[in-house]
Backbone bond lengths (Angstrom), bond angles and torsions (degrees), N, CA, C in turn:
res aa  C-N    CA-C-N  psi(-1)  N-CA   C-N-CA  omega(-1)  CA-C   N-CA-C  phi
1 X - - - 1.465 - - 1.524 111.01 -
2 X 1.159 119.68 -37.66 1.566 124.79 -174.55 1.209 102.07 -62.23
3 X 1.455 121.37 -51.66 1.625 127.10 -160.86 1.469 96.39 -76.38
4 X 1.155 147.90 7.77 1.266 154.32 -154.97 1.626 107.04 -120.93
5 X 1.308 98.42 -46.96 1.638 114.32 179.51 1.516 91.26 -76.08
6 X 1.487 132.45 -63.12 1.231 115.10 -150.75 1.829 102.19 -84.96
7 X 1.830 119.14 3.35 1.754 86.73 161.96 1.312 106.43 -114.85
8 X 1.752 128.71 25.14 1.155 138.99 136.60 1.733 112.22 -44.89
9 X 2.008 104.82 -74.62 1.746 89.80 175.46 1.452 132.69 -51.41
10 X 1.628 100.54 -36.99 1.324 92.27 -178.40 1.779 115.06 -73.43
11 X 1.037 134.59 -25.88 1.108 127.94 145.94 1.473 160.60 -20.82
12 X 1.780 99.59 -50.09 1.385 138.55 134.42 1.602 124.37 -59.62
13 X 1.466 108.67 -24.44 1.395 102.56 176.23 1.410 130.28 -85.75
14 X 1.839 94.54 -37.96 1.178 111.22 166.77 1.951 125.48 -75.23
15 X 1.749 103.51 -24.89 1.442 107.12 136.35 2.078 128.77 -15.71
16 X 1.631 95.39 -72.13 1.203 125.19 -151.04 1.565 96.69 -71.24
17 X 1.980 116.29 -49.48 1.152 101.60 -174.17 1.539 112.69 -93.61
18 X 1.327 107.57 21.36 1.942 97.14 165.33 1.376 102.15 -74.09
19 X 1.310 129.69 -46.78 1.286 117.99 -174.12 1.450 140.95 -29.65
20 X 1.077 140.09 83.31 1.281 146.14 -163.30 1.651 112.39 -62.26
21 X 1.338 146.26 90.44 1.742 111.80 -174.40 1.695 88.68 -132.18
22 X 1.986 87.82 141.70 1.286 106.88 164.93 1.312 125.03 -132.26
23 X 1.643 129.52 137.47 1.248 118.05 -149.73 1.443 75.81 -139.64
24 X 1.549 100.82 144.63 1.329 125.65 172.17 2.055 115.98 -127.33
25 X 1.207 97.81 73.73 1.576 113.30 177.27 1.353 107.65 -87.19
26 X 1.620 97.15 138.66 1.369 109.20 166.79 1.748 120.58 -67.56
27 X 1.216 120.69 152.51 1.052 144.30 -143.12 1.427 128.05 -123.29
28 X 1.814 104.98 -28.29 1.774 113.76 171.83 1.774 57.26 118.54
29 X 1.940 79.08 157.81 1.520 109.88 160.49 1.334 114.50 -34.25
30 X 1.451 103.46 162.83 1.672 116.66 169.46 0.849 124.44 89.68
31 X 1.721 138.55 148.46 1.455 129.24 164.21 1.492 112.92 52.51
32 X 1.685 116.76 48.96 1.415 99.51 -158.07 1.870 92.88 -101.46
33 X 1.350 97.87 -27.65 1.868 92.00 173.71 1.429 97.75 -59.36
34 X 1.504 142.98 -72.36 1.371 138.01 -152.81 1.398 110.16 -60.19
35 X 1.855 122.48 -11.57 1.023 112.02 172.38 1.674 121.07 -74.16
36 X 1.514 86.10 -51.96 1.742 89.60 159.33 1.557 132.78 -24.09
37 X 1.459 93.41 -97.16 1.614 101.45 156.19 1.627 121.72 -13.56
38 X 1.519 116.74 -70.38 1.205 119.87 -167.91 1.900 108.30 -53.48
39 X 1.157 98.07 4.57 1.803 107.96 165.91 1.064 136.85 -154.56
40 X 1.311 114.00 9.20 1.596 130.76 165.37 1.546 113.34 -118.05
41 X 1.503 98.17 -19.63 1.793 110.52 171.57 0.817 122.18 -141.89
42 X 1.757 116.42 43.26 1.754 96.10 -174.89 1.403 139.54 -89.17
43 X 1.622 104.02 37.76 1.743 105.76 171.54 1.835 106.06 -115.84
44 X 1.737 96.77 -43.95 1.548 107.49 -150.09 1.407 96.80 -142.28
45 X 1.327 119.31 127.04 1.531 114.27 153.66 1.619 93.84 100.55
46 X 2.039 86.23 -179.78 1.721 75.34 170.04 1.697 100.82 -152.35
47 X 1.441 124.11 151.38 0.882 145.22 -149.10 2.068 112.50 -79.35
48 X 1.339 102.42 -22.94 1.516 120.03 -155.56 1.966 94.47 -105.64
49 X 1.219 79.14 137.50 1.671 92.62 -172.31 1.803 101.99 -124.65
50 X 1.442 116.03 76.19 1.519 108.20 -166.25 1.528 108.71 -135.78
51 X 1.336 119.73 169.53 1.116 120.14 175.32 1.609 116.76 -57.35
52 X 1.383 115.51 -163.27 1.492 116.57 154.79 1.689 103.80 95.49
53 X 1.083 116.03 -23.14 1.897 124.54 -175.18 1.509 86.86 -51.51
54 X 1.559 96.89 160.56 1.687 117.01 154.86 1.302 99.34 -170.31
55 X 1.606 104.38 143.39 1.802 106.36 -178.63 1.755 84.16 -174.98
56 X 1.247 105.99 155.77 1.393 111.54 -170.35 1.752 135.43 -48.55
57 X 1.884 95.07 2.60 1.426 85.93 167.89 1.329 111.61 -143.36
58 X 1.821 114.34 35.68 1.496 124.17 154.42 1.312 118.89 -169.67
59 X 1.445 134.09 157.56 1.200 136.61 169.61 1.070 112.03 -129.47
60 X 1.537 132.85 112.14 1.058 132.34 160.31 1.360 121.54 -107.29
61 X 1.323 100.10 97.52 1.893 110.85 -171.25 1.474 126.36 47.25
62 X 1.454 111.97 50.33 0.823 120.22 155.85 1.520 132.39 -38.48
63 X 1.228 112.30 -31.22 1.399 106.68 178.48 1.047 143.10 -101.24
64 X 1.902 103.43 26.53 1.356 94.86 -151.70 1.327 66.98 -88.46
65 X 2.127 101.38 171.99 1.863 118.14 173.43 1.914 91.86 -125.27
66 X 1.336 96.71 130.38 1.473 110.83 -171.41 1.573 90.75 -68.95
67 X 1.753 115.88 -167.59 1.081 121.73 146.38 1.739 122.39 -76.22
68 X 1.180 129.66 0.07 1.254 153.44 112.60 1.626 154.03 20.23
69 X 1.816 86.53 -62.74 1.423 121.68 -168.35 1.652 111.26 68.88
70 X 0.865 108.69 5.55 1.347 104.94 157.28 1.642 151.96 -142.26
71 X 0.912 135.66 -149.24 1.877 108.19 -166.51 1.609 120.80 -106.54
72 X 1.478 105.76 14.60 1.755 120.96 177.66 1.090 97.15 -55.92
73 X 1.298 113.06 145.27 1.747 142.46 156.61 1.601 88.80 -88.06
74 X 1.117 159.44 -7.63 1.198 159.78 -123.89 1.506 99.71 -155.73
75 X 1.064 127.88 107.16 1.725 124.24 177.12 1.617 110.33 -143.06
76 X 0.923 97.87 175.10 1.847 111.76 169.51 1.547 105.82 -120.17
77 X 1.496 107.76 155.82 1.426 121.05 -163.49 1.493 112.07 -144.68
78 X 1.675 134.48 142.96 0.905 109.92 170.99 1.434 121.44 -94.16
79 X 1.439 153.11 75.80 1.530 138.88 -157.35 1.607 107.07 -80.23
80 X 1.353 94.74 142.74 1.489 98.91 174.00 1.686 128.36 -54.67
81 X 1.101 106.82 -12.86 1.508 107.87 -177.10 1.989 115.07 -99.33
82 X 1.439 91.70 -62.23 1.736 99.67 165.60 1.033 142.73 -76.85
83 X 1.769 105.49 -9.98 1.085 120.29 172.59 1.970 106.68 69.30
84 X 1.038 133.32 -148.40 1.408 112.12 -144.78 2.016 90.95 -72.60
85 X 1.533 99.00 145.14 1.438 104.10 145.09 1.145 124.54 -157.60
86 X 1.259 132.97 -143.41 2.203 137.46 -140.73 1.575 84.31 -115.87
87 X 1.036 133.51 104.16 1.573 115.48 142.66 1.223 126.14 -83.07
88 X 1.449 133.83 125.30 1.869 135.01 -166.58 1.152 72.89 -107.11
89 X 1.418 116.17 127.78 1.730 136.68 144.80 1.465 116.14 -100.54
90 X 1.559 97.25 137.01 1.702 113.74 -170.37 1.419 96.75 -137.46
91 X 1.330 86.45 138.52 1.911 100.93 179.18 1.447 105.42 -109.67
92 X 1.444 138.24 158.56 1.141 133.96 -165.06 1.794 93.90 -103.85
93 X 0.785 100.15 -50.12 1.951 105.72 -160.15 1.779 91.96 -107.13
94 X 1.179 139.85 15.25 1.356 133.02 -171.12 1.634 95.56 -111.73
95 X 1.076 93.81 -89.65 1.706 122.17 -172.35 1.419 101.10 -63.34
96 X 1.945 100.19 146.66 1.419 137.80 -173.51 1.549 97.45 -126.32
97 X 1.799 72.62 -177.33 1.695 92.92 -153.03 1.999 89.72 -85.43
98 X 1.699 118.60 107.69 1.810 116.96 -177.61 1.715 97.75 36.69
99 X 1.006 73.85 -133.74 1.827 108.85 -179.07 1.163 116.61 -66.56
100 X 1.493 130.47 -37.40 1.395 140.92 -168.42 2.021 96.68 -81.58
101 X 1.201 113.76 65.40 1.182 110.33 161.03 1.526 139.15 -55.81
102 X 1.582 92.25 -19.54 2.084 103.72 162.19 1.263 123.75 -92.33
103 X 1.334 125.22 31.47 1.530 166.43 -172.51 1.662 99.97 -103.73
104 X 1.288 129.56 22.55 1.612 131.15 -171.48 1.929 101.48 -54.26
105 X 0.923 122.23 33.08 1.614 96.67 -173.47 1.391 101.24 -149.21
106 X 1.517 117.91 -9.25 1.766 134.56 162.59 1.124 132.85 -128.39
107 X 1.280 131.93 158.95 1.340 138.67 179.69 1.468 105.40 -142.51
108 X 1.437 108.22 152.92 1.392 113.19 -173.07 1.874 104.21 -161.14
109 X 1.756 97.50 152.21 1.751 93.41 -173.32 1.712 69.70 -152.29
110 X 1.123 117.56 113.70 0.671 148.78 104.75 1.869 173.15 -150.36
111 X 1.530 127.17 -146.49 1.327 125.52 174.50 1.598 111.83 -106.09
112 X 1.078 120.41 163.61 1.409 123.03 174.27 1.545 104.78 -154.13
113 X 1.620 103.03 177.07 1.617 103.38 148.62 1.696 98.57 -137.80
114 X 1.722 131.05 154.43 0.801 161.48 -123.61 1.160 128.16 -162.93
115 X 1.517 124.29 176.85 1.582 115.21 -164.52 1.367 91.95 -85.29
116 X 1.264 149.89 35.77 1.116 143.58 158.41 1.689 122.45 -129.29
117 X 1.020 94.81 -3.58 1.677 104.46 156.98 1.694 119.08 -72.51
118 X 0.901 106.76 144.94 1.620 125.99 167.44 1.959 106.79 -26.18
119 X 1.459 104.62 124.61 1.487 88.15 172.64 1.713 121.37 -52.13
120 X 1.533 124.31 -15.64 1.385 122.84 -171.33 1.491 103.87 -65.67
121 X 1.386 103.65 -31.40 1.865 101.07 176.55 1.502 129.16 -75.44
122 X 1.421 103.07 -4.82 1.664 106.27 -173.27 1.757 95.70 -104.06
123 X 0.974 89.58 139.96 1.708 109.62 179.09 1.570 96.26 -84.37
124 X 1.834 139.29 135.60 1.047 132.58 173.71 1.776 92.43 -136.36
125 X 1.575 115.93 -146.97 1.328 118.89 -131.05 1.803 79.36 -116.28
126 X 1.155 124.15 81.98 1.517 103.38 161.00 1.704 84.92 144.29
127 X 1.302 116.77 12.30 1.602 100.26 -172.08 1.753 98.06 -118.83
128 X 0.946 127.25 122.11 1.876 123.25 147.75 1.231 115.87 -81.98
129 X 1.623 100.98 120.83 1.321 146.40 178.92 1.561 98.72 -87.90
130 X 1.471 95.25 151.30 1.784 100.54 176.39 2.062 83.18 -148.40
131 X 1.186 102.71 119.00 1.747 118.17 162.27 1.158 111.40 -97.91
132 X 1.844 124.41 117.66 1.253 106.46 174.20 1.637 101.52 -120.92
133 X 1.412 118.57 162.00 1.299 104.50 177.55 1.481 110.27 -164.06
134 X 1.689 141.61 153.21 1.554 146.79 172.13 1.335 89.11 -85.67
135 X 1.331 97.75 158.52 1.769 118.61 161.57 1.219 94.66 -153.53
136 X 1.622 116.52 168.76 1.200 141.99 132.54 1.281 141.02 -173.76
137 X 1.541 103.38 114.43 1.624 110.79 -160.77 1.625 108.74 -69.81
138 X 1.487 111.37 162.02 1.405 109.30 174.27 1.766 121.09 -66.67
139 X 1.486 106.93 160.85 1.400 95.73 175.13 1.584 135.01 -49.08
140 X 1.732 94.49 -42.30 1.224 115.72 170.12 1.554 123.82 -78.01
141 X 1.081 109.87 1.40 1.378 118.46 -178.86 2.133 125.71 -39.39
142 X 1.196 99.69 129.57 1.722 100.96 -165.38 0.915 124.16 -117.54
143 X 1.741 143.46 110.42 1.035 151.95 -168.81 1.238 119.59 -92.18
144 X 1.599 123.43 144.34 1.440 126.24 -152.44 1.445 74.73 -85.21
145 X 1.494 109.68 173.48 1.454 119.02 144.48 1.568 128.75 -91.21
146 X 1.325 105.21 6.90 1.553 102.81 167.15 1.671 101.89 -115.72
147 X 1.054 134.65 -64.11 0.939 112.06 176.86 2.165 115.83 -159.79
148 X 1.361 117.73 152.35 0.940 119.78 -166.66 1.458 109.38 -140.01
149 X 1.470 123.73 86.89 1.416 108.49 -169.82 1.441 108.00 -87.83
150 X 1.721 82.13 160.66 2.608 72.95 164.46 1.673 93.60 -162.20
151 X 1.458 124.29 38.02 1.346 163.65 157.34 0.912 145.78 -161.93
152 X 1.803 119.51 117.56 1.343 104.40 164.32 1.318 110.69 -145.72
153 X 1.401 114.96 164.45 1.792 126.97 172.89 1.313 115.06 -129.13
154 X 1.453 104.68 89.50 1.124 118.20 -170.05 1.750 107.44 -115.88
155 X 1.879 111.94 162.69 1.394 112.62 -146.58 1.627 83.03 -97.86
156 X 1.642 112.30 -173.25 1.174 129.67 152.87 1.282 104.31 -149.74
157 X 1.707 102.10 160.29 1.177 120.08 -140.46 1.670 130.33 24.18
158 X 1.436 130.17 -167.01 1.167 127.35 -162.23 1.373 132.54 99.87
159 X 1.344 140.93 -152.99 1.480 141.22 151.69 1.754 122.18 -50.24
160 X 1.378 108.78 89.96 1.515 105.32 179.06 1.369 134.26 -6.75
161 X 1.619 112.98 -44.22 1.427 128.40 -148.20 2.012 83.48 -97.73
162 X 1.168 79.28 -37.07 2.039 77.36 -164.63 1.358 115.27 -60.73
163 X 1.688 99.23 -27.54 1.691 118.99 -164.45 1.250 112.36 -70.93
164 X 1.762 112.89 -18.84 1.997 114.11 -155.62 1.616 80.77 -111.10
165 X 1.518 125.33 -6.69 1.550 106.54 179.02 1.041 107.91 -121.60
166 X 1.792 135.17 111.54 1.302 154.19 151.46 0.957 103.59 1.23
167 X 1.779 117.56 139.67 1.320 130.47 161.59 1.194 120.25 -66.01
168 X 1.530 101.97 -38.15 1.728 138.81 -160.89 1.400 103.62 -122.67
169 X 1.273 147.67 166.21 1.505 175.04 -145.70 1.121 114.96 157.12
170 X 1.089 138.35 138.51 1.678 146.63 145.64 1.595 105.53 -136.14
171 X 1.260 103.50 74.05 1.565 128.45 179.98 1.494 102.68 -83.73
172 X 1.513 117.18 133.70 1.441 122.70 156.68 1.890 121.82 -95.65
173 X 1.484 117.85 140.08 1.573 103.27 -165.76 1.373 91.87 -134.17
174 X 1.064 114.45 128.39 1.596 133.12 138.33 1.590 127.04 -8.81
175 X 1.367 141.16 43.62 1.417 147.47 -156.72 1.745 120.86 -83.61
176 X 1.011 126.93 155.04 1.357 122.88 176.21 1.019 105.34 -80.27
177 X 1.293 128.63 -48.72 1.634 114.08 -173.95 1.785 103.51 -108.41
178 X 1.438 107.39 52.44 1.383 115.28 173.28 1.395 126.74 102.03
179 X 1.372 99.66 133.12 1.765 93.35 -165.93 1.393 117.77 -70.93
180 X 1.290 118.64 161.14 1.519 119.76 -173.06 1.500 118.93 -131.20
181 X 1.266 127.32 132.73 1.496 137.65 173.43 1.893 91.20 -77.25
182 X 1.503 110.15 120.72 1.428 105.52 166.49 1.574 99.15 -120.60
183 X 1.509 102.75 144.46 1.913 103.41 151.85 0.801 104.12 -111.10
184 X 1.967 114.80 137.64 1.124 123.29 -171.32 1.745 108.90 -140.64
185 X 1.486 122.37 137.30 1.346 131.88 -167.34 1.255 96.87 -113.11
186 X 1.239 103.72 157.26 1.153 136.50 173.39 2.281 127.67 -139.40
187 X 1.309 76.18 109.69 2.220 84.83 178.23 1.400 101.38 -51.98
188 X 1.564 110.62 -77.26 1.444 126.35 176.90 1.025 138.92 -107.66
189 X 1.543 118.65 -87.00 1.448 125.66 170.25 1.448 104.44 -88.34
190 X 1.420 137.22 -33.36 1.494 132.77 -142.99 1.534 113.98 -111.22
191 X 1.135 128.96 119.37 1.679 91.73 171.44 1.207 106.48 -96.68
192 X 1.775 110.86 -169.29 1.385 126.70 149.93 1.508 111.77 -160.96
193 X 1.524 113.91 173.99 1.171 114.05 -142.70 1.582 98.05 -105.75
194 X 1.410 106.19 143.47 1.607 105.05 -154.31 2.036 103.46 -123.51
195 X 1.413 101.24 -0.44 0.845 120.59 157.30 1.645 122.85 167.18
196 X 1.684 118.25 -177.26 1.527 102.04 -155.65 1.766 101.68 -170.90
197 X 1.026 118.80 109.53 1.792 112.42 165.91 1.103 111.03 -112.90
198 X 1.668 118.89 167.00 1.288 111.95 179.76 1.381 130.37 -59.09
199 X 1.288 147.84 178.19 1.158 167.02 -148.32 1.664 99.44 -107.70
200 X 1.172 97.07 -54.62 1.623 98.79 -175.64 1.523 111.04 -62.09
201 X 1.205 146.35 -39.31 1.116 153.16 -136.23 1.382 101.24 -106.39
202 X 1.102 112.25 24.07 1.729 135.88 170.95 1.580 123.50 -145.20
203 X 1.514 102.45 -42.68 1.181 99.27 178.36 1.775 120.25 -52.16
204 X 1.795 103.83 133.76 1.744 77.70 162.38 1.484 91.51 105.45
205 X 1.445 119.26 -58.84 1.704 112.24 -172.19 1.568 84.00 -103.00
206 X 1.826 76.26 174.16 1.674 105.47 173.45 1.718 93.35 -94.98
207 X 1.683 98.01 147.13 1.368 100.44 -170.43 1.502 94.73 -134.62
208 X 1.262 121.52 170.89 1.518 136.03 -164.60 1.503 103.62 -125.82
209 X 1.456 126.59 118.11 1.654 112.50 170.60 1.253 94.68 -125.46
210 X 1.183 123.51 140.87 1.313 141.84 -168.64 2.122 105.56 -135.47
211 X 1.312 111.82 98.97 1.537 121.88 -176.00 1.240 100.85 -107.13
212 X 1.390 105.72 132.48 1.528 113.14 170.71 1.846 98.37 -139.84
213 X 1.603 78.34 131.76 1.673 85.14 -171.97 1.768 111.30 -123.63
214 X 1.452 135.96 125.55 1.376 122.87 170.47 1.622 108.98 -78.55
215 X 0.434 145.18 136.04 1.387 148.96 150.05 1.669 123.20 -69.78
216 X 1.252 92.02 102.07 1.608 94.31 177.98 1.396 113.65 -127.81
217 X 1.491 118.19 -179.08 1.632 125.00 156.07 1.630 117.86 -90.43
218 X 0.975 104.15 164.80 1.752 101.12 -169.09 1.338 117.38 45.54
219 X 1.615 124.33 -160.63 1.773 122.17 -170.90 1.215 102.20 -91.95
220 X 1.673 143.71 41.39 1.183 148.63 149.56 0.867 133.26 -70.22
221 X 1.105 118.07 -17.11 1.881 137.23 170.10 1.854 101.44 -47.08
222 X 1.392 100.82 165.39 1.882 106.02 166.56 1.764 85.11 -130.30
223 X 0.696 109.78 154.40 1.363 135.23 123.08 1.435 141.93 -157.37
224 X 2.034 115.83 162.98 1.538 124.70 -128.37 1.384 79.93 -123.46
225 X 1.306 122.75 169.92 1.525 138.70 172.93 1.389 91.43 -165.34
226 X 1.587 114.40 133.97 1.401 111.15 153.92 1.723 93.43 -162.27
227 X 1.532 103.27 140.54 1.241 127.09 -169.56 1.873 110.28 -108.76
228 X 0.677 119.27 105.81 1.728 123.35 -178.32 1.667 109.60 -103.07
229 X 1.137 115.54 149.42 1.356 120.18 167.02 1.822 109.90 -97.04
230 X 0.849 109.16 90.21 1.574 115.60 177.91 1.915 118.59 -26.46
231 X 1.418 108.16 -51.76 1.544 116.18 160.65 2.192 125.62 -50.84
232 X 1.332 84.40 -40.61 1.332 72.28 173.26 1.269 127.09 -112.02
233 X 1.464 98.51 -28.64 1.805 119.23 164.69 1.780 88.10 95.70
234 X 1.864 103.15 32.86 1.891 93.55 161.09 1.142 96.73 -84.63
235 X 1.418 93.73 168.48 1.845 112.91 169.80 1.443 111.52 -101.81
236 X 1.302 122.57 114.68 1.785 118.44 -166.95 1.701 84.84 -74.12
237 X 1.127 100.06 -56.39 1.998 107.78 -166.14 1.236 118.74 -143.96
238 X 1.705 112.88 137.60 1.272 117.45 -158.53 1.907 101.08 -139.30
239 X 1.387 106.70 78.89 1.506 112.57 -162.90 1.635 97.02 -107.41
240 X 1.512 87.31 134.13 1.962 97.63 167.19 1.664 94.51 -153.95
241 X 1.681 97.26 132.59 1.534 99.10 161.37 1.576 101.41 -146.97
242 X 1.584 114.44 177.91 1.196 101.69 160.39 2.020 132.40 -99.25
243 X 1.089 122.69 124.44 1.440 135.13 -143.29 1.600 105.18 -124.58
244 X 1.682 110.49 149.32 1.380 100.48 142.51 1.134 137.85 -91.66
245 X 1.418 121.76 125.32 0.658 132.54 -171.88 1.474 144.30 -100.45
246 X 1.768 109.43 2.27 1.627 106.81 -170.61 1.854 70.43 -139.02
247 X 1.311 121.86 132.65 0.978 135.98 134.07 1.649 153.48 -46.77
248 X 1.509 98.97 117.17 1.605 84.13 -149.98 1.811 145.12 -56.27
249 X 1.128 124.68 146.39 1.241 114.87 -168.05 1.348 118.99 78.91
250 X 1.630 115.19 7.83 1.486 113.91 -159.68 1.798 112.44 -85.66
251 X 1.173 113.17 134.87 1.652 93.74 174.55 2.063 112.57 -85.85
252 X 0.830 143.58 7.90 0.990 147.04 162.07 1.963 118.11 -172.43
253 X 1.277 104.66 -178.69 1.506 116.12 -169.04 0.967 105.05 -139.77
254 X 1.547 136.16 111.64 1.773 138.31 160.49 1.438 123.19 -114.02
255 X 0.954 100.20 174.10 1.655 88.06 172.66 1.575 98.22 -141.43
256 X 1.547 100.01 164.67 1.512 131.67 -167.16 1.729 107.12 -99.46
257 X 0.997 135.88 154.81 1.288 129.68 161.33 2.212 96.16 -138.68
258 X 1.495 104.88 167.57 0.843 107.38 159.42 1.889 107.57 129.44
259 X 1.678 107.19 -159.42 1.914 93.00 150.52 1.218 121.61 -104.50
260 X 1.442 146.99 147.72 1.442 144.21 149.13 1.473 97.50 -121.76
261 X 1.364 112.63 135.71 1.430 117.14 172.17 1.420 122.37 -176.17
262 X 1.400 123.50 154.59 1.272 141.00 -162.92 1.884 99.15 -60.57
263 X 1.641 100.61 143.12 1.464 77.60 167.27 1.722 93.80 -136.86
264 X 1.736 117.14 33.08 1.409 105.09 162.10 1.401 143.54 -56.99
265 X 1.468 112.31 0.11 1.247 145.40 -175.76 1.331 118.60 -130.33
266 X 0.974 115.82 52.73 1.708 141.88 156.74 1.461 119.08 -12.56
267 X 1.186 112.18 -50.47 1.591 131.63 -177.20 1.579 108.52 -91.42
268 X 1.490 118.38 10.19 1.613 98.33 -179.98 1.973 89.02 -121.39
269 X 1.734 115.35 -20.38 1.001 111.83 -179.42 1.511 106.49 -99.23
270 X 1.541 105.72 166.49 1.411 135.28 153.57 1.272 146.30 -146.89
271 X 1.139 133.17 177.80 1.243 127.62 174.23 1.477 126.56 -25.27
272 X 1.333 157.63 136.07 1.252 129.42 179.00 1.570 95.02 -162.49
273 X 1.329 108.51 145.14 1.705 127.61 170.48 1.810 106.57 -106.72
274 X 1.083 126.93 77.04 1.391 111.72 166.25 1.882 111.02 -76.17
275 X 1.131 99.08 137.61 1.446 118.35 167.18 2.067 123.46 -85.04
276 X 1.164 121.59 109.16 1.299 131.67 142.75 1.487 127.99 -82.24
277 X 1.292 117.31 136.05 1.539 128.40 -169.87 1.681 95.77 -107.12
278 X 1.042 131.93 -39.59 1.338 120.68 -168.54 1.399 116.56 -158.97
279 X 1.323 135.03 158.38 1.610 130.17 138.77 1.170 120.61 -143.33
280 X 1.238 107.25 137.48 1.666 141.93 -176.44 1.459 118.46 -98.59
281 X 1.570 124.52 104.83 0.811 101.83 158.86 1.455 129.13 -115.79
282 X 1.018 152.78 107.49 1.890 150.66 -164.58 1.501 107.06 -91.88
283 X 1.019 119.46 117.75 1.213 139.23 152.50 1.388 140.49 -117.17
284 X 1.293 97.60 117.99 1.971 126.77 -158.57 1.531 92.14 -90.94
C-alpha cells in the first residue's frame, strides 16, 4: 500500500510539472510592445502585427500620438475595474493592413506567437492547450458586415490553402436583426460557423474566454469554448464537440488575438479601442 501511495504522488507530481503556463498581463503604461515580446518573443523577432511602421517604402499612420507620446496601436490603460490593461487602437480611414499597405480592403492590430516563439507556445499533435483571455468591447462598438475578427487559431506551415484559412474564428458581423459574435472552424480551405451569440451580450462588460484545444490528427481532436461574464459569473456560451483540429501537414498551431477586419464598408465601421486584461496560455 505505501509503494502505491508514493507512485500515486509521484505521478501527480510529475502530472503537475508538465504543465507549461505563460501569461502575458498588462503592467501600467509604458514599454507596452517590449512587454509583449518579452513573452511571445523573447529571443528573436517580434510578436505585434500593428499599424504605426514607417521605413522608406511605407507608412502606415505614422502619426498617430497615443495617450503615451508615442505611435503604438498597442497601449496600456488604467480601467476602473481590472485595473491596468492592453488597449488595441484601430482607425477606420487611417490605418492599413502592417506593412502590406496594398492590402486597401483590411486592417488589422494585432498580437500573435510564431515560428519564433518558444516551442511551449506552439500547439502540436498530442498536446492540450488551454487559451484563456479578458475582453471588452465598447458599448457602441461596430461590426463590419463582412468581417471583424478578434480571434484566431491558425496553422503554420503545411497545405498552402489550409494555412491562410483559420482553424478557429471568433468573428463579430454586422446583422439586420442584430449583430452576432460567431465561432467559426475550418477542415481546410472553407469555414463555417459552429456556433454564435449575440453581440450585445458582451458588449459593454468584461468577459472571460477560456479555449481548450486537443490537438489531434483526423476529427479526433475536442475542442471547448466558454464565454463568462466576469460581473455576474453568467455563462454567455458553453460549447464542446469533437473536431479537427490540427491541420494537415501543419508544423505547429498558434493563435492570434486582437482586431483584423474588413474595411469595405466604411459607413458601418469606426474608430474603436477594445480592451484586453490578460493572456494565458497552458500547455499540457
Amino acid at each position: 500500500m505505501a509503494q502505491r501511495i508514493i507512485f500515486t504522488c509521484i505521478l501527480i507530481t510529475t502530472l503537475q510539472l508538465s504543465a507549461q503556463t505563460t501569461l502575458l498581463k498588462a503592467d501600467g503604461p509604458g514599454n507596452t510592445y517590449q512587454l509583449i515580446n518579452s513573452k511571445f518573443a523573447p529571443t528573436v523577432g517580434s510578436a505585434i502585427e500593428s499599424p504605426g511602421f514607417k521605413t522608406n517604402n511605407y507608412n502606415n499612420h505614422y502619426s498617430f500620438i497615443n495617450h503615451e507620446g508615442n505611435n503604438n496601436h498597442i497601449s496600456e490603460i488604467l480601467d476602473p475595474q481590472m485595473g491596468a490593461v492592453f488597449q488595441f487602437s484601430i482607425h477606420a480611414k487611417e490605418d492599413k493592413d502592417r506593412y502590406k499597405c496594398s492590402n486597401n480592403d483590411r486592417q488589422r492590430n494585432e498580437i500573435k506567437t510564431y515560428a519564433s516563439s518558444p516551442d511551449y507556445l506552439k500547439g502540436t499533435i498530442g498536446e492540450n492547450v488551454e487559451y484563456k483571455w479578458t475582453m471588452k468591447l465598447p458599448n457602441d462598438f461596430m461590426a463590419s458586415q463582412n468581417f471583424t475578427h478578434l480571434h484566431q487559431i491558425k496553422s503554420v506551415g503545411g497545405i498552402k490553402a489550409e494555412e491562410k484559412m483559420p482553424l478557429i474564428t471568433i468573428t463579430a458581423y454586422k446583422k439586420t436583426n442584430g449583430d452576432e459574435l460567431h465561432i467559426r472552424h475550418s477542415e481546410n480551405s472553407t469555414q463555417k460557423t459552429i456556433a454564435k451569440v449575440p453581440l450585445k451580450t458582451i458588449k459593454g462588460e468584461w468577459v472571460e474566454f477560456t479555449e481548450k484545444i486537443n490537438y489531434k490528427k483526423g476529427k479526433n481532436g475536442t475542442y471547448q469554448l466558454s464565454i463568462k461574464n466576469i460581473n455576474s459569473d453568467k455563462v454567455i456560451l458553453n460549447y464542446k464537440d469533437k473536431l479537427l483540429t490540427y491541420k494537415k501537414n501543419a508544423d505547429f498551431m498558434r493563435p492570434k488575438w486582437g482586431i483584423y477586419r474588413s474595411v469595405k464598408d466604411l459607413q458601418n465601421i469606426k474608430d474603436e479601442n477594445i480592451l484586453f486584461g490578460y493572456f494565458k496560455i497552458t500547455e499540457l
